[in-house]
N, C-alpha and C positions, 0 to 999 in steps of 0.2 A: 671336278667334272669338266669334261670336256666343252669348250664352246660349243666346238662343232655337231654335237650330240642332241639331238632333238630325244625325248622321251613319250610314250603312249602309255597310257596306262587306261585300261579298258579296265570294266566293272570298281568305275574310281566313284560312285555312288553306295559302294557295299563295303562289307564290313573291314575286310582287309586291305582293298583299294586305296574308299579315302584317309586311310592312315597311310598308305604308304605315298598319296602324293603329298600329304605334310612331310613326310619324311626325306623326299628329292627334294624340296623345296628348300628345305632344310643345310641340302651338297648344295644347293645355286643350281640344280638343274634344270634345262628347260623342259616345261611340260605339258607334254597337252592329253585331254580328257575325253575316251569316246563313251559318250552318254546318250540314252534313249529320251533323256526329259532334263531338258536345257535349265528349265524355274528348280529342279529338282540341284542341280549341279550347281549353278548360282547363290543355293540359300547356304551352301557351303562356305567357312572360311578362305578356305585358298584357292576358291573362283575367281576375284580379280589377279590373282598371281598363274593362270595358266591357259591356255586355248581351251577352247569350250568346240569338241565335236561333236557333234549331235547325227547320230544315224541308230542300227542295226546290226549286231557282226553276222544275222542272217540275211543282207541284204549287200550284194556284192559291192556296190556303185559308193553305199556310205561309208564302207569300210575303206575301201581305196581310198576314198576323200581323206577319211582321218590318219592311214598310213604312209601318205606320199610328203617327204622329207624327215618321215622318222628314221631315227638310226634305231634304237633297242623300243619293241614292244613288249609291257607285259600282258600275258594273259590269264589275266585273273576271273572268266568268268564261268558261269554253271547253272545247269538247268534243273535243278532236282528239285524244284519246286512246280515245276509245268508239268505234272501228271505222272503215270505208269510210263510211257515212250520220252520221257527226258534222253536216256542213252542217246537215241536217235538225233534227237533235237539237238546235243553235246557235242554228237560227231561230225555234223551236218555242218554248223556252225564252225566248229575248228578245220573244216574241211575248207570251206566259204575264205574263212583269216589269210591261212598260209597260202592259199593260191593270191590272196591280193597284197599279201605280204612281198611276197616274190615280186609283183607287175612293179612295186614300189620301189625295190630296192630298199628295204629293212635287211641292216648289217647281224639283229640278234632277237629274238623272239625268247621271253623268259616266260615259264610257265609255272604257275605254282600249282602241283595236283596231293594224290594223298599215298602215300606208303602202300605198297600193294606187295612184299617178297611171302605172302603166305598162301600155299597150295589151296587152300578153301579161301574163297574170296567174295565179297559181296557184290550187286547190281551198281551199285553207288562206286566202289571203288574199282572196279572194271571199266566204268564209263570212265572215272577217272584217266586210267592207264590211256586205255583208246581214244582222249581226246589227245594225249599228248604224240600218238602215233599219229594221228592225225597232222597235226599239226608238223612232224616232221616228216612231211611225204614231197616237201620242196625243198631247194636249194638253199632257202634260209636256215642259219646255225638256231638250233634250239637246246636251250639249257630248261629241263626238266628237275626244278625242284617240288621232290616229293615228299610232302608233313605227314604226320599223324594229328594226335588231339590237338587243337590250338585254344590254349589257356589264356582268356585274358577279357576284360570287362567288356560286358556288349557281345559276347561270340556266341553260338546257339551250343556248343560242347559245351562251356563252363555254364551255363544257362540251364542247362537240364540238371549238368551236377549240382548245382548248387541248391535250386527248387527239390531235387529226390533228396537231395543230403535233409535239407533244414521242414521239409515237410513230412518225413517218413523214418521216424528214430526208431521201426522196425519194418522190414520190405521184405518179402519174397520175390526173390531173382531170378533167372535163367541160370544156367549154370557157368555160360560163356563170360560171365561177369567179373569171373575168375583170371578169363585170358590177360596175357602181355600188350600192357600199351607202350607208345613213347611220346608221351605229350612232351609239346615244348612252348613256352610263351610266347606271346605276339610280339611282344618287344625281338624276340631273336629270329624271329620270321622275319619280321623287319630289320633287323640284323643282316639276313642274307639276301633279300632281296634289292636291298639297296646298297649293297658292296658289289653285286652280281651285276650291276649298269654301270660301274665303275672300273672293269676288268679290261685291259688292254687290247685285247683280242678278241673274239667272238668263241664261242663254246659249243660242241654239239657233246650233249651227255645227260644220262639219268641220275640225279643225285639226291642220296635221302639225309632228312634234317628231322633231327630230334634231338631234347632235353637229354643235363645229363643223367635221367632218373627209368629206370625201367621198369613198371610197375602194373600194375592189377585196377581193373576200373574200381573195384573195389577198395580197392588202397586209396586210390584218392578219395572215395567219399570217407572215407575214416578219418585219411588227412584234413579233409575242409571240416569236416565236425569239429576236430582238436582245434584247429585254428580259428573255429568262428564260436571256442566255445560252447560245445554241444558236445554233450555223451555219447561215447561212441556207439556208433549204431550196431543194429543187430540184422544181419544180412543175410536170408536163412535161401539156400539155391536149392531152384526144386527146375525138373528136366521138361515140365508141359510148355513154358514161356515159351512161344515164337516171338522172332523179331515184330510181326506182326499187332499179336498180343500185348506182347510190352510199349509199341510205339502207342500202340491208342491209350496204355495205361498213361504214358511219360504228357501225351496230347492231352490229359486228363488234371495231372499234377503239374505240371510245368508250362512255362509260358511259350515252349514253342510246337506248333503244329503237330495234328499226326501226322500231315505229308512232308511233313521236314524232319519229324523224327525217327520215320519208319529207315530212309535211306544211313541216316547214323547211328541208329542202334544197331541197322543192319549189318555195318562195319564192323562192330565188336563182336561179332562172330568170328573174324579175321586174328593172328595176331599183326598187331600192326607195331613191329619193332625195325628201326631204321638198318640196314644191313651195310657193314663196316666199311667192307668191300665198294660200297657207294657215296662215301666221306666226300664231302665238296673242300673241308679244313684245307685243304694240299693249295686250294685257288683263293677261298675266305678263310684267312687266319679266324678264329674264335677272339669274341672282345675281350677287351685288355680283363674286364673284368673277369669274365667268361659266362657264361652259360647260366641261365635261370631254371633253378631248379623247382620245384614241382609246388612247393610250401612257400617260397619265394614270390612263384609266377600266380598261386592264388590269395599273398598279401597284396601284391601290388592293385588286383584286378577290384578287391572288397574295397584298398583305400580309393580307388577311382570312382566306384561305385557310390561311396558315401559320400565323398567330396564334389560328387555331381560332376566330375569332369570324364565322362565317357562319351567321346568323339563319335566312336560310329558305333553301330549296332548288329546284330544279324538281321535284325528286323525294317532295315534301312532298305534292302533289296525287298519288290513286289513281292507277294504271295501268289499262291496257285489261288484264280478265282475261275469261277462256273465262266463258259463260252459267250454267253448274254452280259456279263457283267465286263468283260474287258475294254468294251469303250467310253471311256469314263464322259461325262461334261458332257451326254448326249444333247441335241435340240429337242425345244421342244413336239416339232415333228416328225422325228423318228420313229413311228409309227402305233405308238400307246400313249394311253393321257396320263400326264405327269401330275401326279395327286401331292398337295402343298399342304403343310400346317403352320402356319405365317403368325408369328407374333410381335405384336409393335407396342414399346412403350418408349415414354417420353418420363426424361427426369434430369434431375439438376447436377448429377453427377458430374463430373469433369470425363472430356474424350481420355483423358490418357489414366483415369482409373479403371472406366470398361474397360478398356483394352486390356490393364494389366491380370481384372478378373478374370475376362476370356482369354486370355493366353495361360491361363494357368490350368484351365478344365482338364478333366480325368487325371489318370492315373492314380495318384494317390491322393490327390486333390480332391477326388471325387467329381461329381458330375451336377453339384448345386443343388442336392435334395434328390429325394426317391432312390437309396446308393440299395435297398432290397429291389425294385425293381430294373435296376441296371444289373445288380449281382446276378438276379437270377436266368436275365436275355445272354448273358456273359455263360453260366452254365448250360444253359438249352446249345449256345452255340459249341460248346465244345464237346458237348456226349454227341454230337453228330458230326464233328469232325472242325471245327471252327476254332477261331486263335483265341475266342473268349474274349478277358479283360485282363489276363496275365501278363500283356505284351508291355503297359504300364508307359513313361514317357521317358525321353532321353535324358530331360533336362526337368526337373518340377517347376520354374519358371518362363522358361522360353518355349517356341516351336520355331522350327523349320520349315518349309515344303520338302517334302517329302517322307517327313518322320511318322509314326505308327504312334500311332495314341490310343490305348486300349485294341477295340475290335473296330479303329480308324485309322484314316491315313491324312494326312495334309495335303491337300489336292491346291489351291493356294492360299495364298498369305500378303496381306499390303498391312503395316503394322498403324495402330491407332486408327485401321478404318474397314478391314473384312478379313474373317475367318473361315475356309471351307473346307470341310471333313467328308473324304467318301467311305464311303462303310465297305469296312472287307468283311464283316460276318455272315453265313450264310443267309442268304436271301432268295428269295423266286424274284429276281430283277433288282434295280440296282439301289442304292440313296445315297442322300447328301442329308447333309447337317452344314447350316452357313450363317455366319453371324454379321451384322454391319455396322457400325456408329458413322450418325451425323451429325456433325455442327446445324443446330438451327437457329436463323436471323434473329430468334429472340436469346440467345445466349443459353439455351438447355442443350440438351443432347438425347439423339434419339438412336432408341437400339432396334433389331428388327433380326428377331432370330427365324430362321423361316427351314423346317425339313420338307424336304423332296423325295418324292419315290417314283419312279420309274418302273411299272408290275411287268412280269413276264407270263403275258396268258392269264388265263383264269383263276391258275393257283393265286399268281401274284396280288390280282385285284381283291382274291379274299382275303391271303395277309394283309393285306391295308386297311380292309375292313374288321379284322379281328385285333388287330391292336388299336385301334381308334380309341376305345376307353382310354387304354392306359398313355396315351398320348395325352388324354385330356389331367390326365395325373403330374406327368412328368413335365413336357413344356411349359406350362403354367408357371412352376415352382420355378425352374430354371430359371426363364428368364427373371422373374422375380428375385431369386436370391443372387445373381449375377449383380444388379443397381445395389441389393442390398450391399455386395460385398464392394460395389466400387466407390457408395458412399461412406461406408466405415473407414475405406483406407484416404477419402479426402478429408473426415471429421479429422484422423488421425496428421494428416498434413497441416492440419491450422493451425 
């Protein structure tokens, strides 16, 4: 990699992003990061190894800041999580880039978008196409790499396959189910992506990437079955299933969203097969190895899975949340009373056993007691459209700021002294859930777990009022079996 080569890597918070700034880091490249939430980029590994920009790419002024001394921009980001007008939001935004790309003097703008050569075409992959038109309406060279499915631990594609495969050993499908994909693994995504800022020269051109495997959404879930040991399924296609229809069933069985899975199921209505004619191989030889094939690209992603080493997520980028809900850490003055459920106990525990108990909460860990009334908050929120408790934790013993913990997110994090979760499940107004340990003058340690709600209107103020019981159920235990568990693991250090 070039000295002289500065690197941008925008949406380096999300799933593909920050793998591929380990990946430049990897060549010795230099790199810098444009991020909306600076604590969120930080709790990342390779934040002391790169510039930390902090802006908007809808916001002219930030964007310029983080682009001036870049040579290659990627742009790896997308809106189809912000409502029905994401397209607009896509176009807007990519419109915003390349005009400040240019004021820069950016020598190469790489775009990662999704295979679009099929006459029936989705909302999702349309917006696609059009950010990268977008994007190429200035003087800056744009290399437009265009994926299909992306296979690989953590992605919201392998995440549905995997949840439909291992929960539904019989489904009725749409009939589209049938259609031609060309999934490729995230290793070879990152394969091209990071040979593509290594090219001698600048590139304007549309180039599609995919596996060497050409097959049937269905195929693959037959494949994961065989590979993950399970009977093959019985897949019966019937012609009523809308995209529609199905996203709310998939938001129902699987861990990721209706409003995340309506725009990719609505894909496979498409065929999305890479067209020959758009081979990038002529510029990016194929690795020595070659190409990760389909059986291949979902062993890899299960050993990650189980070995706990899955770097990023889909679930790493915000969700769509309600209008009232987007400014997180409101004060207390912002103009409704912020209703507390504060609990304080003192105990001989060691600081650095709570810690280890609260850092482990949800997922599969569970939630310290009451795991039927956590399950069934988890279901109410998903038959109305919510991410539930399927979304599960990155890591079973660490957190990060910014990671997704069930129907939470890590708003922040100081280790061995506060933990704070804001709730993405639907709400009439917003919450927190926040944990604290302190050293006290007599040698104990005091913990103080305390939830917050911020109602919106009238609705809100009843929800607060009709969960009060179970409040009186669940915080009790919690905190309680949290000392329980940070005593047992000091008994066990003696």
């Amino acid at each position: 990699m070039s000295d002289a080569r500065k690197i941008l890597v925008t949406g380096a918070s999300g799933y593909v992003g920050g793998r591929l700034v380990t990946a430049l880091l990897a060549d010795n490249a230099k790199v810098r990061v444009f991020v909306r939430d600076a604590n969120k980029a930080a709790s990342h590994t390779w934040a002391g190894d790169v510039e930390i920009s902090v802006g908007n790419a809808s916001d002219y002024q930030s964007t310029l800041n983080a682009l001036t001394g870049v040579h290659t921009a990627f742009y790896l980001l997308h809106s189809i999580n912000l409502g029905p007008n994401f397209d607009e939001i896509e176009s807007a935004m990519a419109r915003n880039f390349a005009k400040a790309a240019q004021v820069a003097g950016v020598s190469q703008i790489i775009y990662l978008g999704g295979i679009n050569n099929d006459a029936k075409t989705s909302k999702h992959l349309t917006s696609r196409a059009n950010t990268g038109k977008e994007l190429a309406t200035t003087t800056v060279p744009v290399m437009e790499l265009r994926a299909g499915i992306i296979i690989g631990s953590g992605s919201a594609s392998f995440e549905m396959l995997r949840h439909l495969t291992h929960r539904l050993p019989v489904m009725t499908t749409p009939k589209w189910v049938s259609n031609k994909t060309h999934p490729i693994a995230i290793r070879d995504v990152l394969w091209y992506l990071r040979n593509a800022a290594k090219l001698e020269k600048p590139v304007t051109g549309i180039f599609d990437i995919g596996g060497p495997e050409i097959l049937s959404y269905a195929d693959m879930m037959q494949k994961f079955a065989k590979i993950s040991g399970l009977r093959k399924r019985w897949i019966i296609k019937v012609p009523v299933l809308t995209p529609k229809l199905s996203s709310l069933w998939i938001g129902f069985v699987t861990p990721v969203p209706t409003g995340l899975a309506r725009p990719l199921v609505g894909s496979l209505i498409s065929e999305v097969v890479a067209d020959p004619n758009k081979s990038i191989n002529h510029l990016i030889p194929l690795p020595q190895e070659g190409l990760i094939d389909v059986a291949g690209a979902i062993n890899l992603a299960l050993t990650n899975i189980s070995s706990n080493t899955v770097s990023t997520r889909w679930s790493d980028a915000s969700i769509q949340i309600a209008p009232w809900q987007k400014a997180q850490s409101d004060p207390d003055w912002a103009g409704e009373t912020l209703y507390k459920d504060t609990r304080i106990k003192i105990t001989d525990a060691s600081i650095a056993s709570l810690w280890s108990s609260i850092e482990k909460i949800g997922g599969d860990n569970g939630w310290y007691g009451s795991d039927l009334l956590w399950y069934l908050r988890g279901v109410l929120d998903r038959m109305i459209g919510g991410v539930g408790l399927r979304r599960g934790r990155r890591d079973p013993l660490h957190l990060r700021v910014g990671d997704s913990l069930d129907f939470w997110r890590v708003e922040s994090l100081e280790p061995e002294q506060s933990l704070k979760l804001y709730a993405e499940m639907i709400l009439p107004g917003k919450a927190w859930l926040e944990f604290k340990i302190n050293k006290l003058p007599n040698g104990k340690s005091q913990v103080i777990q305390e939830a917050s709600y911020l109602p919106r209107g009238l609705g809100g103020q009843l929800y607060w009022f009709a969960i009060l019981p179970f409040h009186g159920l669940v915080f009790p235990t919690m905190i309680r079996n949290i000392i329980r568990s940070a005593n047992r693991k000091d008994y066990a250090a003696r």
